[in-house]
C-alpha positions as CSV (number, residue, x, y, z in Angstrom):
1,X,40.4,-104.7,34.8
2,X,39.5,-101.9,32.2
3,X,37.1,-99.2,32.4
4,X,35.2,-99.2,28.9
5,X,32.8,-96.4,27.3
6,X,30.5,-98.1,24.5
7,X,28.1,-95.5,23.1
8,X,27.8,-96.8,19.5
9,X,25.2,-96.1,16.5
10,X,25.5,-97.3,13.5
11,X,23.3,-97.7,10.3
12,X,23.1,-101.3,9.1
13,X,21.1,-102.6,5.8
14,X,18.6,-104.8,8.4
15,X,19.3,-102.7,11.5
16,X,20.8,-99.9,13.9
17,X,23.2,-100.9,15.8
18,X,22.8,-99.3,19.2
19,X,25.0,-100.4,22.4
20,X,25.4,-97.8,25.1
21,X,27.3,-99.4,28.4
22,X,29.5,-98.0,30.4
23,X,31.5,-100.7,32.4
24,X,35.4,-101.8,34.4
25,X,36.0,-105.6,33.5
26,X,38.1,-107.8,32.6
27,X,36.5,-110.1,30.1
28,X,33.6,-108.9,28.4
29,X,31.4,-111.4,26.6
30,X,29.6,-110.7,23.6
31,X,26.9,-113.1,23.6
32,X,23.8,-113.8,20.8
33,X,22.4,-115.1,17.5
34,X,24.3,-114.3,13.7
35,X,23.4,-111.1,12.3
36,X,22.5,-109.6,15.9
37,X,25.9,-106.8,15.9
38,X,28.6,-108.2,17.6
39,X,31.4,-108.0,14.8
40,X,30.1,-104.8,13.7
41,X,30.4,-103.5,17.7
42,X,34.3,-104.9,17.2
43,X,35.1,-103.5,14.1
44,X,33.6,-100.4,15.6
45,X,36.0,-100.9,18.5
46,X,39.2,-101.4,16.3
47,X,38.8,-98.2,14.0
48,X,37.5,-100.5,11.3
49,X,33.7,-98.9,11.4
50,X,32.9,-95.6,11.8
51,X,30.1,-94.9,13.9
52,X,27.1,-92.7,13.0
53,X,27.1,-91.0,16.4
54,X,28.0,-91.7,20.2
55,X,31.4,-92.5,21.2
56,X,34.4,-95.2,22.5
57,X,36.9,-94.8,25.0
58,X,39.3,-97.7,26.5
59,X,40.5,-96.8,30.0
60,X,41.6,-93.4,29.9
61,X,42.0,-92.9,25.8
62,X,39.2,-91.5,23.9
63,X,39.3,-93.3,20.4
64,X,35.4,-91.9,18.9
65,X,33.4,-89.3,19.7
66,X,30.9,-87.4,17.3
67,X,30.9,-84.8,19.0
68,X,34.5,-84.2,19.4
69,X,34.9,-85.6,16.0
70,X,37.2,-87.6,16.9
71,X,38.3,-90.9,15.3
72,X,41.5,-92.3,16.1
73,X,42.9,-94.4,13.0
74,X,43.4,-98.4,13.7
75,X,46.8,-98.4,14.6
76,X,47.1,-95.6,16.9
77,X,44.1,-97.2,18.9
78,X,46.5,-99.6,20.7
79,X,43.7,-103.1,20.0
80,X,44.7,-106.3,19.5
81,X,42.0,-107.6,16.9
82,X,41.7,-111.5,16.0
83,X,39.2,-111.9,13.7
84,X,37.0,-114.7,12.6
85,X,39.2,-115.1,9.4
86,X,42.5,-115.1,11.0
87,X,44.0,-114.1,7.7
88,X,47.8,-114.4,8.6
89,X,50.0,-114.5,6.0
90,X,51.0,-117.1,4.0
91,X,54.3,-116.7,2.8
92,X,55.4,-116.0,6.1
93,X,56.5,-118.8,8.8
94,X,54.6,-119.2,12.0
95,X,57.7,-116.9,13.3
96,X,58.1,-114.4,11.1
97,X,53.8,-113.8,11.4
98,X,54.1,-113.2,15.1
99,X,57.2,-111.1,14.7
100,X,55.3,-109.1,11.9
101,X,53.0,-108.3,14.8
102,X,55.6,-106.5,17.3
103,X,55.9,-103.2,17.7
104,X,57.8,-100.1,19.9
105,X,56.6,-102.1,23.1
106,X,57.5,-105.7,22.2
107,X,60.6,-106.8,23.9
108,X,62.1,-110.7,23.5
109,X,60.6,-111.4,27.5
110,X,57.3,-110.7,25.5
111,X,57.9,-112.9,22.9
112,X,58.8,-115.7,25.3
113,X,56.0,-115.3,27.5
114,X,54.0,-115.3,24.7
115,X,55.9,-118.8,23.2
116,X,55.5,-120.2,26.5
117,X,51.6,-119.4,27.5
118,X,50.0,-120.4,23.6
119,X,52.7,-123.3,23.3
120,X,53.9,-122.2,20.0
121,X,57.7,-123.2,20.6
122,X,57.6,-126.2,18.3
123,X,55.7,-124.5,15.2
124,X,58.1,-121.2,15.3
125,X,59.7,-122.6,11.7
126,X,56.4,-124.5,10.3
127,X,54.6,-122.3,7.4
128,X,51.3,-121.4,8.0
129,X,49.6,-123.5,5.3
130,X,50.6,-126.8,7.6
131,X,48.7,-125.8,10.6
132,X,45.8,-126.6,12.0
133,X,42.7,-124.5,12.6
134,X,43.0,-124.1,16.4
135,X,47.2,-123.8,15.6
136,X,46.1,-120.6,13.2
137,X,44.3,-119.4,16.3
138,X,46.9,-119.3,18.8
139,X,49.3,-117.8,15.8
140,X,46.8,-115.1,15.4
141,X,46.5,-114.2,19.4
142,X,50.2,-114.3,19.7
143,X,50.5,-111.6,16.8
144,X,47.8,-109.3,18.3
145,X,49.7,-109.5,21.8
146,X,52.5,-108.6,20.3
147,X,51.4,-105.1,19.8
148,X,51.2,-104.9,23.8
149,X,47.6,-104.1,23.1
150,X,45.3,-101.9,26.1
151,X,42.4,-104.6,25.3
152,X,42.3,-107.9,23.0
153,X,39.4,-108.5,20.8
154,X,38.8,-111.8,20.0
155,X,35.9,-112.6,17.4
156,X,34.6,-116.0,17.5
157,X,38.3,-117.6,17.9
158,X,37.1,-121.2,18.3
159,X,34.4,-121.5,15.8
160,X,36.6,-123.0,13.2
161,X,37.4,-125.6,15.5
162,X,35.2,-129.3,16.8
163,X,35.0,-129.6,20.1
164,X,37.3,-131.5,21.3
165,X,40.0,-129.2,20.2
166,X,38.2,-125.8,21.6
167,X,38.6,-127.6,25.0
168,X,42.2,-127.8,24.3
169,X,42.0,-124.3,22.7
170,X,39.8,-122.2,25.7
171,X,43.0,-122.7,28.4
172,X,45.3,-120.6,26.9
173,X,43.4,-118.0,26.4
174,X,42.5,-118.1,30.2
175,X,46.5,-117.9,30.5
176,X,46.6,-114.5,28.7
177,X,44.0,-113.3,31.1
178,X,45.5,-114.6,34.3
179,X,49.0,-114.3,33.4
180,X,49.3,-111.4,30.9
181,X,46.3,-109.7,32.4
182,X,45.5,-108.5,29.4
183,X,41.4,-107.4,28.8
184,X,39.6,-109.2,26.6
185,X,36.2,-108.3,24.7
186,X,34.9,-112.0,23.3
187,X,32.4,-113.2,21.0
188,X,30.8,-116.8,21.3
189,X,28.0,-118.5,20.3
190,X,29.0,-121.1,23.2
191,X,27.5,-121.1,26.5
192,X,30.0,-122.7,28.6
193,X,32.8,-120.7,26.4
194,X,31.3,-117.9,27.8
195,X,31.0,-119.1,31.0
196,X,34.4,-119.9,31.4
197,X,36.2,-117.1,30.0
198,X,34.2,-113.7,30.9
199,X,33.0,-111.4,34.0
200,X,30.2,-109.6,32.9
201,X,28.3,-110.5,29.2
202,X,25.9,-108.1,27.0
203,X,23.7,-110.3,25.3
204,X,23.0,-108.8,21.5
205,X,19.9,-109.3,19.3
206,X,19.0,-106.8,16.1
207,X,21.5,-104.2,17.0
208,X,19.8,-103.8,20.8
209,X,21.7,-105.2,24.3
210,X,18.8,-107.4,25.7
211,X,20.3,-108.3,28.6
């Protein structure tokens, strides 16, 4: 559980994006149509936006405020970030990306844990090129967690992948929240993705939290 402060605006070409909830969860959904802000609310997250106004804080760490002016850079903000593009690196192995992730925290019992949960053992010498999309997924997650993140933001992680594989998919990343109790903020278009994976959902349309 994580207590989260959301007070975003931002200027976008065919709207403002304006989310202001304060909230403790574990999983937070981000739920609605293309176009409607929930990227641009992640990126905003992560230090990759800046906000017109408001502000972010993630348990006890302020990241934005306007009126502080305040804006801690990407990696001193302590977020995992997957995004839709997973964009890991290509010349690297499936071991040597994860590794690129680690950082002061990362210890070898992270690692395994980490081996262990996504089932990654077998691909740890594979290049990247040879995987499959829901492979470059859990590849991706593994990196982020690496970094010990406070909160994991995951943007759409099973989109690139049919059905029957997000079935296979969706299970490990309920392992990282049950066994790595790690917070998540994640974005589906999927119903029953979001059904199974998170404790409270904002439902986003134009910029606005409907529901």
């Amino acid at each position: 559980m994580i207590s989260l402060t959301l007070d975003v605006t931002l200027s976008q070409q065919q709207f403002t994006l304006q989310v202001r909830e304060s909230m403790s969860v574990e999983v937070l959904g981000l739920f609605g149509p293309s176009g409607s802000g929930k990227t641009t609310l992640l990126e905003s997250i992560a230090g990759i936006r800046t906000p017109d106004a408001g502000e972010i804080r993630v348990a006890d760490r302020l990241l934005f405020s306007s009126a502080q002016r305040l804006n801690v850079p990407p990696q001193g903000r302590r977020i995992g970030y997957v995004p839709q593009d997973v964009l890991l690196f290509p010349n690297m192995s499936v071991e040597g990306n994860i590794l690129y992730g680690r950082g002061a925290r990362e210890s070898q019992e992270t690692f395994a844990s980490l081996m262990e949960i996504l089932e990654l053992q077998a691909l740890l010498k594979r290049g990247v090129d040879r995987l499959s999309g829901g492979e470059k997924q859990r590849v991706a997650i593994a990196r982020a967690l690496m970094t010990r993140p406070a909160i994991l933001l995951l943007d759409e992680p099973l989109a690139a992948v049919d059905r029957e594989r997000r079935e296979r998919i969706l299970p490990y990343v309920l392992r990282i929240r049950r066994e790595m109790h790690v917070p998540l903020i994640y974005v589906t278009h999927d119903v029953d993705e979001m059904r199974a994976i998170a404790d409270r959902v904002l439902r986003l349309d134009a910029g606005r939290v409907q529901a």
